[in-house]
PyMOL commands that place a pseudoatom at each C-alpha (Angstrom):
pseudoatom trace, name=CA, resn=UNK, resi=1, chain=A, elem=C, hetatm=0, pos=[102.560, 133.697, 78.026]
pseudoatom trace, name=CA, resn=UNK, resi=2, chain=A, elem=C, hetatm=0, pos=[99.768, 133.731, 75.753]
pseudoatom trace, name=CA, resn=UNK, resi=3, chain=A, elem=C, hetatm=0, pos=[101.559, 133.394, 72.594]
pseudoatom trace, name=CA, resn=UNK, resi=4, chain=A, elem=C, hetatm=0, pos=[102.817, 130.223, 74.343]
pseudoatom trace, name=CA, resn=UNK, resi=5, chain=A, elem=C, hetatm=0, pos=[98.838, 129.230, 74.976]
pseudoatom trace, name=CA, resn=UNK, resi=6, chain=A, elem=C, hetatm=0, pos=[97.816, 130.094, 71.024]
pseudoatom trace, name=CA, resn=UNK, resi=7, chain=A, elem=C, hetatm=0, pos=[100.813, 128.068, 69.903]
pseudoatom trace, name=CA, resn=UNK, resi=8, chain=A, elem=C, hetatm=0, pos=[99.980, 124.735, 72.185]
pseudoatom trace, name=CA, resn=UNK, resi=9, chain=A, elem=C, hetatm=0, pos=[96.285, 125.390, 71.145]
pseudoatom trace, name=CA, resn=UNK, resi=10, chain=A, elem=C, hetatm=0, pos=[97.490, 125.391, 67.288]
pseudoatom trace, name=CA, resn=UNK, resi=11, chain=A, elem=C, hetatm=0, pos=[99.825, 122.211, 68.093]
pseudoatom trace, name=CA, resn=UNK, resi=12, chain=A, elem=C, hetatm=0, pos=[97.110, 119.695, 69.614]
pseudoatom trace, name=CA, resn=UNK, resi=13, chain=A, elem=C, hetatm=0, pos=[94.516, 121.004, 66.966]
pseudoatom trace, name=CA, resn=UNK, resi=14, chain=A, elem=C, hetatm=0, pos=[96.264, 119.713, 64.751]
pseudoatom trace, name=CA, resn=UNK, resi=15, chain=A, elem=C, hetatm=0, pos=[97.072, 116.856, 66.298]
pseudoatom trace, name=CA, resn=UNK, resi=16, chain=A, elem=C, hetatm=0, pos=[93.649, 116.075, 67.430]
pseudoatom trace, name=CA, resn=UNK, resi=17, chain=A, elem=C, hetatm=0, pos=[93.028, 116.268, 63.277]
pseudoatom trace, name=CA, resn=UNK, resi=18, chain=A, elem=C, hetatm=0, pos=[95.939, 113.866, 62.475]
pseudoatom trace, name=CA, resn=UNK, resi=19, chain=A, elem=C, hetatm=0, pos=[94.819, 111.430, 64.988]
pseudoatom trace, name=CA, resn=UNK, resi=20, chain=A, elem=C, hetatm=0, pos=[91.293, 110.979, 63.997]
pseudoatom trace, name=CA, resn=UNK, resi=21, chain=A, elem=C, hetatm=0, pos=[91.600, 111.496, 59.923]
pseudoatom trace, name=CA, resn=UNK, resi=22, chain=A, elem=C, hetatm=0, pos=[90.105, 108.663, 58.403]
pseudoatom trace, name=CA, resn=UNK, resi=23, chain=A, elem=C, hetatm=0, pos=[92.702, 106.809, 56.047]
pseudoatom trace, name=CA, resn=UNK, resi=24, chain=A, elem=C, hetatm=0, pos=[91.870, 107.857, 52.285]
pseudoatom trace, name=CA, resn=UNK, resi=25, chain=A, elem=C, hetatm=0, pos=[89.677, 106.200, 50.002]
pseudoatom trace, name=CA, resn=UNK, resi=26, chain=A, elem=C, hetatm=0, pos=[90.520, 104.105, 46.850]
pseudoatom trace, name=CA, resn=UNK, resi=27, chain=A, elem=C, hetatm=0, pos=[87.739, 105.290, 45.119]
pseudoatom trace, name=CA, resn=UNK, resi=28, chain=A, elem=C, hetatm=0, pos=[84.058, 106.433, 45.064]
pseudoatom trace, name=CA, resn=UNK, resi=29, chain=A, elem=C, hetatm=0, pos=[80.371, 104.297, 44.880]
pseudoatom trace, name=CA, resn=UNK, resi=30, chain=A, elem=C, hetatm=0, pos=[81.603, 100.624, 45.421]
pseudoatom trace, name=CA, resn=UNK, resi=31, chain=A, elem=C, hetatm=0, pos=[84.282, 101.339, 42.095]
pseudoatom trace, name=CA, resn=UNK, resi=32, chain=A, elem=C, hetatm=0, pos=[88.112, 101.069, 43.368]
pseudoatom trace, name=CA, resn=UNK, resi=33, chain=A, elem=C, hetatm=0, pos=[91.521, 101.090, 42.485]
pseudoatom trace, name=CA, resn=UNK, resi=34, chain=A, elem=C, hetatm=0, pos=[93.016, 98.283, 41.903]
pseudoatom trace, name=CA, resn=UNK, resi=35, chain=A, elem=C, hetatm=0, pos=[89.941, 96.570, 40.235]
pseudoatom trace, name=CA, resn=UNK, resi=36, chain=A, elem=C, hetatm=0, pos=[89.967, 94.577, 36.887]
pseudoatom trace, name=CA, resn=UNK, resi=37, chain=A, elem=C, hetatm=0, pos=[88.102, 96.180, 33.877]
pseudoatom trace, name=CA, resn=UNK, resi=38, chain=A, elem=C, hetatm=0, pos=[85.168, 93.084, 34.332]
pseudoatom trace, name=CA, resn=UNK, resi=39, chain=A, elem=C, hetatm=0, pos=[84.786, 93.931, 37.788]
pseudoatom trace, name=CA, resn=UNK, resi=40, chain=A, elem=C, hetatm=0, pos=[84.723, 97.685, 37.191]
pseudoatom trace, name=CA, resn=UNK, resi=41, chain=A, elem=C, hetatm=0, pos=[81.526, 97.322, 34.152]
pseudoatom trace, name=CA, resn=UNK, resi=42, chain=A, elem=C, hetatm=0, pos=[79.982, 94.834, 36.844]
pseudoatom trace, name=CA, resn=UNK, resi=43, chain=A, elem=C, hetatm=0, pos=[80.032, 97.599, 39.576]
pseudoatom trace, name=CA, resn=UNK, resi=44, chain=A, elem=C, hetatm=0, pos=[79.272, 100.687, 37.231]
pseudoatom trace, name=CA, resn=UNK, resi=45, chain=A, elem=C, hetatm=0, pos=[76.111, 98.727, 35.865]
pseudoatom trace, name=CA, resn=UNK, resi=46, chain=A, elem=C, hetatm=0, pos=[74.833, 98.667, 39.587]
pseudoatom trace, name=CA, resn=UNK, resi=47, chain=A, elem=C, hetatm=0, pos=[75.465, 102.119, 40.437]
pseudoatom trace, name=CA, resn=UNK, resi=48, chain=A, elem=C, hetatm=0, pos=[73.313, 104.085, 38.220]
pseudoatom trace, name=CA, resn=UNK, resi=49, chain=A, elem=C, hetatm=0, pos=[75.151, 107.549, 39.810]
pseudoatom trace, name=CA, resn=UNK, resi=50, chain=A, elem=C, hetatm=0, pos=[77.693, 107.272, 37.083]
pseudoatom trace, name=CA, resn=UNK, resi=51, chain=A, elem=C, hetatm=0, pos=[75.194, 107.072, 34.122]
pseudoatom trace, name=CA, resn=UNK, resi=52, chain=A, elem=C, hetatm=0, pos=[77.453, 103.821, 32.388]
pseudoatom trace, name=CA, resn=UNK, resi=53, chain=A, elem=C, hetatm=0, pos=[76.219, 103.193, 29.221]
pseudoatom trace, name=CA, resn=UNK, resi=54, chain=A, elem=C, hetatm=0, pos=[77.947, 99.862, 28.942]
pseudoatom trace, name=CA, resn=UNK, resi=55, chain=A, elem=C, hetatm=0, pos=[80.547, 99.089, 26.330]
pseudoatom trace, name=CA, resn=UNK, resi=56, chain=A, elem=C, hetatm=0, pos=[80.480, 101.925, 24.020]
pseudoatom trace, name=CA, resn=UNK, resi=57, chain=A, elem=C, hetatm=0, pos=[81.847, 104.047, 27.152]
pseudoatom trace, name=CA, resn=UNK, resi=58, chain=A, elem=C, hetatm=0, pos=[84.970, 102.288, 26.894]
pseudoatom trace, name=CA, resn=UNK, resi=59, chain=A, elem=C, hetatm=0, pos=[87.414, 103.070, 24.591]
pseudoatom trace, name=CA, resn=UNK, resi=60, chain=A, elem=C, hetatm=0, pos=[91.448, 102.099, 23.840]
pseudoatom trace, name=CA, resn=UNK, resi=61, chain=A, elem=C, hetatm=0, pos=[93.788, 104.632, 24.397]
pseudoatom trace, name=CA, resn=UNK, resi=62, chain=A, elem=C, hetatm=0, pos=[96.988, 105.446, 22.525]
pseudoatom trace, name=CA, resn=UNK, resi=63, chain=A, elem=C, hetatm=0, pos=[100.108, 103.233, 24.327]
pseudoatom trace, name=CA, resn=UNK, resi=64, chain=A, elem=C, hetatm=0, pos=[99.930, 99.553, 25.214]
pseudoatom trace, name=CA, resn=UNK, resi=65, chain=A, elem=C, hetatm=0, pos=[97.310, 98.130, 27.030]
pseudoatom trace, name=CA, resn=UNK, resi=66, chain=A, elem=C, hetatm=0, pos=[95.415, 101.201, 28.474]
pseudoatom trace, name=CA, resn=UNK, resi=67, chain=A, elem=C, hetatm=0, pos=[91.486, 101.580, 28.561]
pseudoatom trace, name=CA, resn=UNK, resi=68, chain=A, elem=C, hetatm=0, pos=[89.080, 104.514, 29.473]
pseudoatom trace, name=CA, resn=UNK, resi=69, chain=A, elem=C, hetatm=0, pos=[85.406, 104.039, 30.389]
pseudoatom trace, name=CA, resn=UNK, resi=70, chain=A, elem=C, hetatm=0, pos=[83.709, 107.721, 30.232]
pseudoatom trace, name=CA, resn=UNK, resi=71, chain=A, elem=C, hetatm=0, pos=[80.569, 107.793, 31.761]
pseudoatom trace, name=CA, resn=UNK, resi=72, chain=A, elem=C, hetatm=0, pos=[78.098, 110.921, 31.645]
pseudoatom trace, name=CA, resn=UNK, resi=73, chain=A, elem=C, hetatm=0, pos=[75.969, 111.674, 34.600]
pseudoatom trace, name=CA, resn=UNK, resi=74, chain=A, elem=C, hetatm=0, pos=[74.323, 114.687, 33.298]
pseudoatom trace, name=CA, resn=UNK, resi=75, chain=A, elem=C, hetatm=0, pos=[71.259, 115.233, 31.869]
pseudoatom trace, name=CA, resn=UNK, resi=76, chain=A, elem=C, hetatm=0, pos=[69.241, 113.083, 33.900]
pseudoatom trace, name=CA, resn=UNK, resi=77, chain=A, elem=C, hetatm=0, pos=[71.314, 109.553, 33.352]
pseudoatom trace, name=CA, resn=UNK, resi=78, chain=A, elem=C, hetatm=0, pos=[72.757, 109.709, 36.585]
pseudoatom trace, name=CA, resn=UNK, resi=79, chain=A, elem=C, hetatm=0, pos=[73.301, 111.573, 39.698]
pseudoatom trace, name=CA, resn=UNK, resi=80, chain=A, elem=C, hetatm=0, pos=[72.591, 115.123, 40.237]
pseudoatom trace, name=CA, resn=UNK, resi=81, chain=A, elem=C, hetatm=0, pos=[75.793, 115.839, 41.981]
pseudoatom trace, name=CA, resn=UNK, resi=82, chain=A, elem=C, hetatm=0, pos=[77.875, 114.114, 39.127]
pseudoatom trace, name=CA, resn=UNK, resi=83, chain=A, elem=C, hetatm=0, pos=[78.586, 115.554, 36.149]
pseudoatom trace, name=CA, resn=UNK, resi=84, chain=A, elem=C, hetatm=0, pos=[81.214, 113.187, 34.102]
pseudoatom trace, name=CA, resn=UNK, resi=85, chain=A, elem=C, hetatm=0, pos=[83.300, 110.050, 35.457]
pseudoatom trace, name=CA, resn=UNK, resi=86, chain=A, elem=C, hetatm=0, pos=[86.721, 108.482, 34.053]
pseudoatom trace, name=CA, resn=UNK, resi=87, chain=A, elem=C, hetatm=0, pos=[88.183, 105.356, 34.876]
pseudoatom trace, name=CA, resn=UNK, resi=88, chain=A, elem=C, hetatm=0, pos=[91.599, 104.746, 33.799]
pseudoatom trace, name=CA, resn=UNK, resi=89, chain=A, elem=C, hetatm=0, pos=[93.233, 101.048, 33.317]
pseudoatom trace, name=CA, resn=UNK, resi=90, chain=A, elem=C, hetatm=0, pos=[96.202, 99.753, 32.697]
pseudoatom trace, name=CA, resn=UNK, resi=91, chain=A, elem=C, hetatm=0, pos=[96.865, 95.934, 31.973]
pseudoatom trace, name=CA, resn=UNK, resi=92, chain=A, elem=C, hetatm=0, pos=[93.177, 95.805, 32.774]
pseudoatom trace, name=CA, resn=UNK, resi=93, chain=A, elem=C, hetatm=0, pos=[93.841, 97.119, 36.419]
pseudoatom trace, name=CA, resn=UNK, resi=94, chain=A, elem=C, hetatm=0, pos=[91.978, 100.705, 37.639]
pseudoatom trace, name=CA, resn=UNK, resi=95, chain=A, elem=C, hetatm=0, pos=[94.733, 102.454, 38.609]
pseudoatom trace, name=CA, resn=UNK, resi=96, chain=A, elem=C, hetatm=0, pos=[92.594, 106.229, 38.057]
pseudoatom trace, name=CA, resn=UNK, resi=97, chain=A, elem=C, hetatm=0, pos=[89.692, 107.485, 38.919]
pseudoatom trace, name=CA, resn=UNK, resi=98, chain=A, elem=C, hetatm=0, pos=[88.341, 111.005, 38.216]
pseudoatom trace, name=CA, resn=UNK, resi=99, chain=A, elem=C, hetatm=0, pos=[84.771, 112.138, 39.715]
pseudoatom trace, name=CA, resn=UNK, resi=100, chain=A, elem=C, hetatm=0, pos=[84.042, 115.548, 38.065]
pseudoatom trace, name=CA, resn=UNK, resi=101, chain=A, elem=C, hetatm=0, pos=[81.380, 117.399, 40.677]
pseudoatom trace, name=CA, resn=UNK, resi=102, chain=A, elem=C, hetatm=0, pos=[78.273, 119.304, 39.310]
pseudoatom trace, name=CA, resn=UNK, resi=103, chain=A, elem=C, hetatm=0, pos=[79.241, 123.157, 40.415]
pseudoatom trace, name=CA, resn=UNK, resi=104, chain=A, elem=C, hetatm=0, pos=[75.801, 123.816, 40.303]
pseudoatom trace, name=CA, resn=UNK, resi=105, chain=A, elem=C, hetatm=0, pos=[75.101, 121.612, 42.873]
pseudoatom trace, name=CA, resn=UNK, resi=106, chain=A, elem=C, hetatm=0, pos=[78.466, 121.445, 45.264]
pseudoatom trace, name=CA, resn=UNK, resi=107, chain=A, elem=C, hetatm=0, pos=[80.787, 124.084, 45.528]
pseudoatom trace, name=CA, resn=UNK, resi=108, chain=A, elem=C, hetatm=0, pos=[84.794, 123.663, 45.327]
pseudoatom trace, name=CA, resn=UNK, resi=109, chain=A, elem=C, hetatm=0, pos=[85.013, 125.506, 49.151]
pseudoatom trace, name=CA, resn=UNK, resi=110, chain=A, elem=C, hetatm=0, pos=[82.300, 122.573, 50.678]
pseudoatom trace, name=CA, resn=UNK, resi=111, chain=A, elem=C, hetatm=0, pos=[84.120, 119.501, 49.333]
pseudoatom trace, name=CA, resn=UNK, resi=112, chain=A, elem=C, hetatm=0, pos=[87.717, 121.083, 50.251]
pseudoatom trace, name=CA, resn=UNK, resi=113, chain=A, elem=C, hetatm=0, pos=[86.136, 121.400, 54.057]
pseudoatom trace, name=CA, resn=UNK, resi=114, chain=A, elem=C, hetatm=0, pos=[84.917, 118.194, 54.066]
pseudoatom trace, name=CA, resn=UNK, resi=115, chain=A, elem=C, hetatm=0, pos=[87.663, 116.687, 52.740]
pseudoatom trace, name=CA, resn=UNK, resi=116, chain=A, elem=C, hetatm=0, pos=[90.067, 118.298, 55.267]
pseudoatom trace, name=CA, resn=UNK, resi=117, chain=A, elem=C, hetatm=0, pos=[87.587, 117.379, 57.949]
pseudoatom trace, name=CA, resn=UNK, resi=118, chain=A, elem=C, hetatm=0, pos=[87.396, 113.441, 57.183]
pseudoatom trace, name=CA, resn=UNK, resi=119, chain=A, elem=C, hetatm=0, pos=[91.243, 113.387, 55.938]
pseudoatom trace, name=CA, resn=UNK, resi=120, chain=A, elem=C, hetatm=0, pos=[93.344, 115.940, 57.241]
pseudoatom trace, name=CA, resn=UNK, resi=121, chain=A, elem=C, hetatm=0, pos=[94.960, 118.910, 55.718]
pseudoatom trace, name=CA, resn=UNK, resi=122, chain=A, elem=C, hetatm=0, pos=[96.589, 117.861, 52.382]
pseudoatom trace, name=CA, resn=UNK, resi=123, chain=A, elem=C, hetatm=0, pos=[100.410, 117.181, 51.755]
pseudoatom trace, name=CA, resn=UNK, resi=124, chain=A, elem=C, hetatm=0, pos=[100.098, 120.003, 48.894]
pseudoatom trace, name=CA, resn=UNK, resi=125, chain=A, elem=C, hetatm=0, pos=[97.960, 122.458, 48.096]
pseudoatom trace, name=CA, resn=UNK, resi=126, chain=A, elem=C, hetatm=0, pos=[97.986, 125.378, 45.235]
pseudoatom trace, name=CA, resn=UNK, resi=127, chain=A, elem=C, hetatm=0, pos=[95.524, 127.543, 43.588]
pseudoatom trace, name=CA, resn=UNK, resi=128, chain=A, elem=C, hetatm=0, pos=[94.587, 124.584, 41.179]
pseudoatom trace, name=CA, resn=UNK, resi=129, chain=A, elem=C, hetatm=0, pos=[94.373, 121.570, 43.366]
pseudoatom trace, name=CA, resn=UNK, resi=130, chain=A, elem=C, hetatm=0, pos=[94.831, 120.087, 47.036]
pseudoatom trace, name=CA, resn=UNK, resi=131, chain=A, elem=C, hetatm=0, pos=[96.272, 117.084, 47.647]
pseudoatom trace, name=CA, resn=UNK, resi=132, chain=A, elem=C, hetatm=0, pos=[96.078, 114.177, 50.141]
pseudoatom trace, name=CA, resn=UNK, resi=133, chain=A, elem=C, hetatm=0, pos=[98.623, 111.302, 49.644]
pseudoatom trace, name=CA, resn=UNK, resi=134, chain=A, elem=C, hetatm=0, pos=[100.144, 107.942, 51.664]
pseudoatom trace, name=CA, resn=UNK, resi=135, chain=A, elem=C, hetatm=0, pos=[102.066, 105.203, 50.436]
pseudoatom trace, name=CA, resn=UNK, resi=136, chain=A, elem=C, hetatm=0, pos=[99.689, 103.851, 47.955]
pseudoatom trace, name=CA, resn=UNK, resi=137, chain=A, elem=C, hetatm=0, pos=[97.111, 106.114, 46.781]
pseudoatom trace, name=CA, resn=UNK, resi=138, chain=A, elem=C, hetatm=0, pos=[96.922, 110.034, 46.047]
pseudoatom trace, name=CA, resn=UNK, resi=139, chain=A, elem=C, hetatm=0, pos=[93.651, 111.886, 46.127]
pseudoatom trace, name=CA, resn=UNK, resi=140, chain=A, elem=C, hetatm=0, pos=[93.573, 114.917, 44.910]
pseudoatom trace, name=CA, resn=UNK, resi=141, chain=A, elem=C, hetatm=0, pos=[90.871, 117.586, 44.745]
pseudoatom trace, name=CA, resn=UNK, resi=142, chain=A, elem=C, hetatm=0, pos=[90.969, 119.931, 41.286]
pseudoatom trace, name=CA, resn=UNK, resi=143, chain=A, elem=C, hetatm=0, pos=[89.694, 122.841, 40.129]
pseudoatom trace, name=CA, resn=UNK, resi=144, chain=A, elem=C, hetatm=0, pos=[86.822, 123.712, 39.032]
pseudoatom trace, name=CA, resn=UNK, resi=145, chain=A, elem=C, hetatm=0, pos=[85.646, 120.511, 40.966]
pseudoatom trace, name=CA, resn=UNK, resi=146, chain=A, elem=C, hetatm=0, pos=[87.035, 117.185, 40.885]
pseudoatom trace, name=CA, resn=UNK, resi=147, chain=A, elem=C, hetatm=0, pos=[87.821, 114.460, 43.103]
pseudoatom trace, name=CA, resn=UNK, resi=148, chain=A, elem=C, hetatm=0, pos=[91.044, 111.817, 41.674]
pseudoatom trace, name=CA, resn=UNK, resi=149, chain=A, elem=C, hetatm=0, pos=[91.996, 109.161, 42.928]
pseudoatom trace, name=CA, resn=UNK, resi=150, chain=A, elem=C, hetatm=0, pos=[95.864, 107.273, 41.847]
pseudoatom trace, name=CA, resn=UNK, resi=151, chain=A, elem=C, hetatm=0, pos=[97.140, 103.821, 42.349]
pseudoatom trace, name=CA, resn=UNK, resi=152, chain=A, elem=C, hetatm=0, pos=[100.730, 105.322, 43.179]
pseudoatom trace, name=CA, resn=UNK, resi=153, chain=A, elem=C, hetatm=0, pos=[102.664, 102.404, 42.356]
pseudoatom trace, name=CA, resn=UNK, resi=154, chain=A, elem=C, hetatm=0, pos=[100.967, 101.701, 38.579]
pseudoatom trace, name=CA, resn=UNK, resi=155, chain=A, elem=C, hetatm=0, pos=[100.615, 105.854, 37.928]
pseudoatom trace, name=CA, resn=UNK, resi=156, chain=A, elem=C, hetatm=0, pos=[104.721, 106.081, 39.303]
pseudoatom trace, name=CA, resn=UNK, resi=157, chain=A, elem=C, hetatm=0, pos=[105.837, 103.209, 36.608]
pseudoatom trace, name=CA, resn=UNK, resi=158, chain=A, elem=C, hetatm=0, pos=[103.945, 104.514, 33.826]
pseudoatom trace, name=CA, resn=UNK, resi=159, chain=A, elem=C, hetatm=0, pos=[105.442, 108.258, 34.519]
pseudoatom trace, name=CA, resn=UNK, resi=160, chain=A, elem=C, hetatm=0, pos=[108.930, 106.364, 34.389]
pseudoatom trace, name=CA, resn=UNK, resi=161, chain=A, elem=C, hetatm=0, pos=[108.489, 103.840, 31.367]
pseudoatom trace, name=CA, resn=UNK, resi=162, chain=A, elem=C, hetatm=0, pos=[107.164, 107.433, 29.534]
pseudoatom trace, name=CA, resn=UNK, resi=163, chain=A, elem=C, hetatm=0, pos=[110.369, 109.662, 31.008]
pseudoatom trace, name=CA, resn=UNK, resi=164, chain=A, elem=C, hetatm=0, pos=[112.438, 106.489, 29.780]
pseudoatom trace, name=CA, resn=UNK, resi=165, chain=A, elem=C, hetatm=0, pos=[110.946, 106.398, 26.276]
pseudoatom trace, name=CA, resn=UNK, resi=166, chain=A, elem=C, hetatm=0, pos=[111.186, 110.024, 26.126]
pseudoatom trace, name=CA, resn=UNK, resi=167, chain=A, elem=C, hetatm=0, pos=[114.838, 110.196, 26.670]
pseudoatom trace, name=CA, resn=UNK, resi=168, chain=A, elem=C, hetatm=0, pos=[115.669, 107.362, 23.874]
pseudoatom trace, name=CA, resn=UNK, resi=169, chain=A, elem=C, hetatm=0, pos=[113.619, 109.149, 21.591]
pseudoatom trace, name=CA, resn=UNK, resi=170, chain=A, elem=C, hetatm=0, pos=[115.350, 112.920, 22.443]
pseudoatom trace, name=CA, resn=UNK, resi=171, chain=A, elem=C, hetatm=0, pos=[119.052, 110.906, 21.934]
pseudoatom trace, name=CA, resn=UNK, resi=172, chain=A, elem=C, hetatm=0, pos=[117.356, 109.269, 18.241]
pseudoatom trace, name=CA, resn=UNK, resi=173, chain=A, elem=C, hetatm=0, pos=[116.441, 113.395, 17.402]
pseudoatom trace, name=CA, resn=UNK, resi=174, chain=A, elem=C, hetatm=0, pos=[119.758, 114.145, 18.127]
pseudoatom trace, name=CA, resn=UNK, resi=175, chain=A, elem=C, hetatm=0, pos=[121.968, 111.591, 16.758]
pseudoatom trace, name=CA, resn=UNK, resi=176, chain=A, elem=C, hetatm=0, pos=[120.060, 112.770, 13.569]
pseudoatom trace, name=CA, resn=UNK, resi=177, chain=A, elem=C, hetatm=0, pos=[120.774, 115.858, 14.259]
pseudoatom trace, name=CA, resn=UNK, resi=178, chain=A, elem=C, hetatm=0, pos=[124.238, 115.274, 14.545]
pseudoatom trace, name=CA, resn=UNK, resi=179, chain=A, elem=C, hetatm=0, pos=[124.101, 113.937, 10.859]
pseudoatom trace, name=CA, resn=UNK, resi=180, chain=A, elem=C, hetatm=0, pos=[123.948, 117.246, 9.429]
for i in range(1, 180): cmd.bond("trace and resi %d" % i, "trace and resi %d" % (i + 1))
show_as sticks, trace
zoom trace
């Protein structure tokens, strides 16, 4: 009969904890996904946590039409807590956002809590990273500490176009292969 008890405890627990989990951010300090590059500068300029430089944080990455702004935190340009920032864009469009957390300051166990607390227990979870995920965004917490956010939808059309372009260039390698 008791077992019965524990396991009816455990079951509305966690129910309790579904019900009232907040729904999951799109991002962090008034910067979200979804946001074009302008807008992102505009925001970044007002929030001096992220220590934004202005343009020469932003760079072109290899590929078509992607952009990084790096911001560094440290050393007294920005918050305490934060350490380094990267925002991600494609076609202009935030679509990732990675927060990395001063360790000195916040501790990997204390955000994981929290983040279970406000959201709910992740989808996934291994030694390197929990996860929280719905329909349009993923936010994942990383080792040694770093929050993430993803635009599923942009980061899931990119991973195809890539597996796509990967496969017509393994058939090129071997149809020259085949040559010899």
């Amino acid at each position: 009969m008791s077992m019965k008890k524990f396991l009816i405890g455990i079951f509305l627990t966690t129910l309790t904890f579904s019900l009232f989990a907040a729904d999951l951010p799109d991002g962090y300090g008034n910067v979200h996904l979804g946001m074009s590059l302008k807008e992102t500068k505009e925001q970044l300029l007002k929030n001096s946590d992220f220590g934004y430089s202005g343009d020469r944080d932003v760079s072109l990455l290899p590929g078509d039409a992607k952009i990084l702004i790096e911001t560094n935190a440290a050393g007294g340009r920005g918050s305490p807590f934060l350490t380094q920032c990267w925002f991600q864009f494609y076609n202009e469009q935030l679509y990732i956002i990675t927060i990395n957390i001063n360790t000195a300051k916040i501790d990997y166990y204390s955000m994981f809590t929290t983040l279970c607390q406000k959201y709910g227990e992740p989808v996934s979870l291994d030694p390197q990273k929990a996860v929280w995920k719905n329909d349009s965004i993923t936010m994942q917490l990383e080792k040694p500490l770093a929050v993430k956010y993803i635009d599923n939808e942009t980061f899931d059309m990119l991973k195809t176009a890539a597996t796509v372009e990967k496969s017509f260039e393994e058939k090129n390698a071997q149809s020259f292969l085949d040559e010899f």
